[in-house]
TIZAVEX-142758 format. One line per 4 residues: for each residue x, y, z of N, C-alpha, C, O. Coordinates in steps of 0.05 Angstrom, whole numbers, padded with zeros to 5 digits. Atoms other than C-alpha are relative to their C-alpha. Layout:
// TIZAVEX-142758
X Y Z X Y Z X Y Z X Y Z | ...;
END
This chain:
// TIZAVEX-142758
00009 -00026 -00007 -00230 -00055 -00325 00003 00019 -00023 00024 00019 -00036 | 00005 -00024 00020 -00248 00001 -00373 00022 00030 00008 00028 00042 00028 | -00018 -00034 -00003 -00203 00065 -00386 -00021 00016 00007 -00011 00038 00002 | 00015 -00022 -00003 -00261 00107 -00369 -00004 -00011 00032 -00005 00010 00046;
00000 00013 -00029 -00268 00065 -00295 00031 00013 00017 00034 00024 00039 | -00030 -00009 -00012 -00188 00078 -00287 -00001 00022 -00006 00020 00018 -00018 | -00001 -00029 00007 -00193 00150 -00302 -00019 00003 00018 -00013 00016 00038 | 00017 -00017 -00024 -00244 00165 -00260 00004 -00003 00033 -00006 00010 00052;
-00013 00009 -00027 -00206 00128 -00202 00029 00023 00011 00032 00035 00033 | -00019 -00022 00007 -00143 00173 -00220 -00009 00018 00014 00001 00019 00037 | 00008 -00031 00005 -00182 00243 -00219 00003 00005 00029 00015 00025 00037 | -00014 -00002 -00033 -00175 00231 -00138 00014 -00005 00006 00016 -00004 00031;
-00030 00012 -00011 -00110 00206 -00135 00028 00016 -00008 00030 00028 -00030 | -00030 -00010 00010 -00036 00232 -00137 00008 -00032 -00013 00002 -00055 -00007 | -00014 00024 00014 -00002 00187 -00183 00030 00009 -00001 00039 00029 -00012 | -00029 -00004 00000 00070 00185 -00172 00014 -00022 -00020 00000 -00041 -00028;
-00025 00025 00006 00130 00140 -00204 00025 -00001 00022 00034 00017 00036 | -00015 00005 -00018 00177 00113 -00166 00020 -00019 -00021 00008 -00032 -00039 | -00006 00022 00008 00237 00069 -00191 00015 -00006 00018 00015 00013 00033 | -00001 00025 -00018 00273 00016 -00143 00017 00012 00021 00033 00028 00012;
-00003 -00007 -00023 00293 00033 -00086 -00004 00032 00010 00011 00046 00024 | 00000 -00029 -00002 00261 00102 -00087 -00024 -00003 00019 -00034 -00025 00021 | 00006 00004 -00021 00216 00122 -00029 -00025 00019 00000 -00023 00038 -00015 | 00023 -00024 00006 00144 00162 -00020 -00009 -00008 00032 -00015 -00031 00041;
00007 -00004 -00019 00127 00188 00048 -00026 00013 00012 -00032 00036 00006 | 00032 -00006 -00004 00056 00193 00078 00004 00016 00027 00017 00006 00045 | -00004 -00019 -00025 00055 00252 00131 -00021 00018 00004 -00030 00036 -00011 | 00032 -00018 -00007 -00005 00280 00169 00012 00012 00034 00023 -00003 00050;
-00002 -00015 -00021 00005 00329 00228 -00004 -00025 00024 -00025 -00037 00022 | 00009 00012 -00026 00007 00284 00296 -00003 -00025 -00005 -00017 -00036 00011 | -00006 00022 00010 00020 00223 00262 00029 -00008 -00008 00044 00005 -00023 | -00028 00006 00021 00080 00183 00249 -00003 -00005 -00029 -00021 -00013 -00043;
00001 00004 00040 00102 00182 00177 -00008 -00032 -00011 -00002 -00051 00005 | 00008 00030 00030 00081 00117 00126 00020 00005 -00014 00016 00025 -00027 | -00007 00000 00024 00140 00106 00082 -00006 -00028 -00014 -00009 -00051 -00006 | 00006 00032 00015 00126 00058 00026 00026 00011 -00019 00030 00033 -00031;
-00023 00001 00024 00191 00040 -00015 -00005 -00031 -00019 -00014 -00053 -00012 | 00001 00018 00023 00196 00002 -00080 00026 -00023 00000 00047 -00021 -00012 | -00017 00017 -00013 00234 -00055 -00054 00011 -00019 -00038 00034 -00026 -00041 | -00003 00017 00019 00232 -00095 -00128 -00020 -00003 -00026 -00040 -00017 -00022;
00007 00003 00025 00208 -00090 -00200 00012 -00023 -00014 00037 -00026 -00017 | -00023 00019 00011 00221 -00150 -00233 -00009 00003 -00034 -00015 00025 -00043 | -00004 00001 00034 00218 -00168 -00314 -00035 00004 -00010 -00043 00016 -00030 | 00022 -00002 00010 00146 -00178 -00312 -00025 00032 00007 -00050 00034 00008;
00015 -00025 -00019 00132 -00099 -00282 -00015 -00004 00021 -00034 00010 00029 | 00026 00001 -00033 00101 -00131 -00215 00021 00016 00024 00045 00011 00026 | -00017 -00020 -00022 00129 -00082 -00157 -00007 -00008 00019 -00031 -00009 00023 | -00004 00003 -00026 00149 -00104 -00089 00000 00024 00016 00019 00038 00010;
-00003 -00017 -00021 00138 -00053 -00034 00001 00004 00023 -00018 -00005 00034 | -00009 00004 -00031 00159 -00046 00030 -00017 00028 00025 -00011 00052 00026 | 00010 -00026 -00015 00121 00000 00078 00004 -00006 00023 00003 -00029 00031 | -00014 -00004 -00027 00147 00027 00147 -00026 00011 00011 -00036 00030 -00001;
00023 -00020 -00016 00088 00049 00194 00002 -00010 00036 00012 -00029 00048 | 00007 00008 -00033 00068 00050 00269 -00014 -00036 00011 -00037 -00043 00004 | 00024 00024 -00009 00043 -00024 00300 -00027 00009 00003 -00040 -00010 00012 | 00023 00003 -00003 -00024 00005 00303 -00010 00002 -00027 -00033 -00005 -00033;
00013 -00005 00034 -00034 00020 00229 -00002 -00028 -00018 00017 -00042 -00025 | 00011 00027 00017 -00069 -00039 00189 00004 00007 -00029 -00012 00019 -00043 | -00001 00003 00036 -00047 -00043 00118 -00010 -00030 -00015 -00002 -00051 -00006 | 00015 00005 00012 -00087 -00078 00072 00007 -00007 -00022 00022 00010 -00030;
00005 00000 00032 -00089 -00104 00001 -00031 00008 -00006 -00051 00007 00008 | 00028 -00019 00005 -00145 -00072 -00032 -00025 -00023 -00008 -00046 -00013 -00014 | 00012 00026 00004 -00179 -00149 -00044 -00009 -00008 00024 -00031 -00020 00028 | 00011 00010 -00024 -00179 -00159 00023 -00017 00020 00025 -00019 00015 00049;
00015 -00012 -00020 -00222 -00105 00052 -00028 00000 00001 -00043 00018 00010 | 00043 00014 -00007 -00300 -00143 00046 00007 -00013 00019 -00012 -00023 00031 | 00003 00026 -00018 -00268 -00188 00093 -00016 00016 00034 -00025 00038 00039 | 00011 -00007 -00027 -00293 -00183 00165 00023 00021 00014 00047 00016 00009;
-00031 -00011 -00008 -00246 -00126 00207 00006 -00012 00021 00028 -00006 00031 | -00014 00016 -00025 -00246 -00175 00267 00017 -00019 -00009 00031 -00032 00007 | -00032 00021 00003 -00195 -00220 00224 00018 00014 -00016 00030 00002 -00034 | -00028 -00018 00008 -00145 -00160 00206 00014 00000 00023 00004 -00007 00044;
-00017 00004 -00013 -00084 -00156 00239 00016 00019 -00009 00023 00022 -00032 | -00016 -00021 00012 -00044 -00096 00246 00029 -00009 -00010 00036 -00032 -00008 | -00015 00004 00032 00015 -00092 00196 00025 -00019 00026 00035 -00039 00015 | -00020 00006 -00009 00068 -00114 00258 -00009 -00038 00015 00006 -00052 00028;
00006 00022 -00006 00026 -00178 00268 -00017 -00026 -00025 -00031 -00046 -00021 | 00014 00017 00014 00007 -00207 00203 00015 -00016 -00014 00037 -00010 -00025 | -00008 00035 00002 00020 -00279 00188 00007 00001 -00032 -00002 00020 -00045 | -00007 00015 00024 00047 -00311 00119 -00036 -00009 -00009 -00046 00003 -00028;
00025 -00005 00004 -00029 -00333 00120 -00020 00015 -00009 -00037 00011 -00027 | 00022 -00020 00005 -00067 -00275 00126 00010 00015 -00030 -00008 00022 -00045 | -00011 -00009 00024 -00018 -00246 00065 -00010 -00019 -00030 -00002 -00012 -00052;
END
């Protein structure tokens, strides 16, 4: 991917840092909170994250959303498989 592709993805985004066991909380009026924590950085900079949400909220890797939404599974029911 091109620096001019990642920059233009940015210009809509908050970009935070986080380091390991530090914590970023998603909060919208009338919703329970989303925390996602940084569960593990290892040697090679790949970050483990852990996110806390409601059983109805479907989290996603960002690879897997062409798939069909009749084989998602919200976050309190997804298999070693579907991951």
């Amino acid at each position: 991917m091109t620096d001019t592709r990642i920059n233009a993805r940015r210009e809509n985004m908050l970009v935070l840092s986080r380091k390991k066991d530090e914590t970023i909380i998603l909060r919208q009026p009338g919703c329970e909170d989303i925390t996602i924590t940084v569960v593990r950085i290892d040697n090679r900079n790949k970050v483990r994250i852990g996110i806390q949400a409601d059983k109805k909220v479907t989290v996603l890797r960002s690879e897997l959303t062409n798939e069909s939404m009749d084989s998602r599974a919200p976050i309190g029911q997804i298999s070693a498989e579907t991951i």
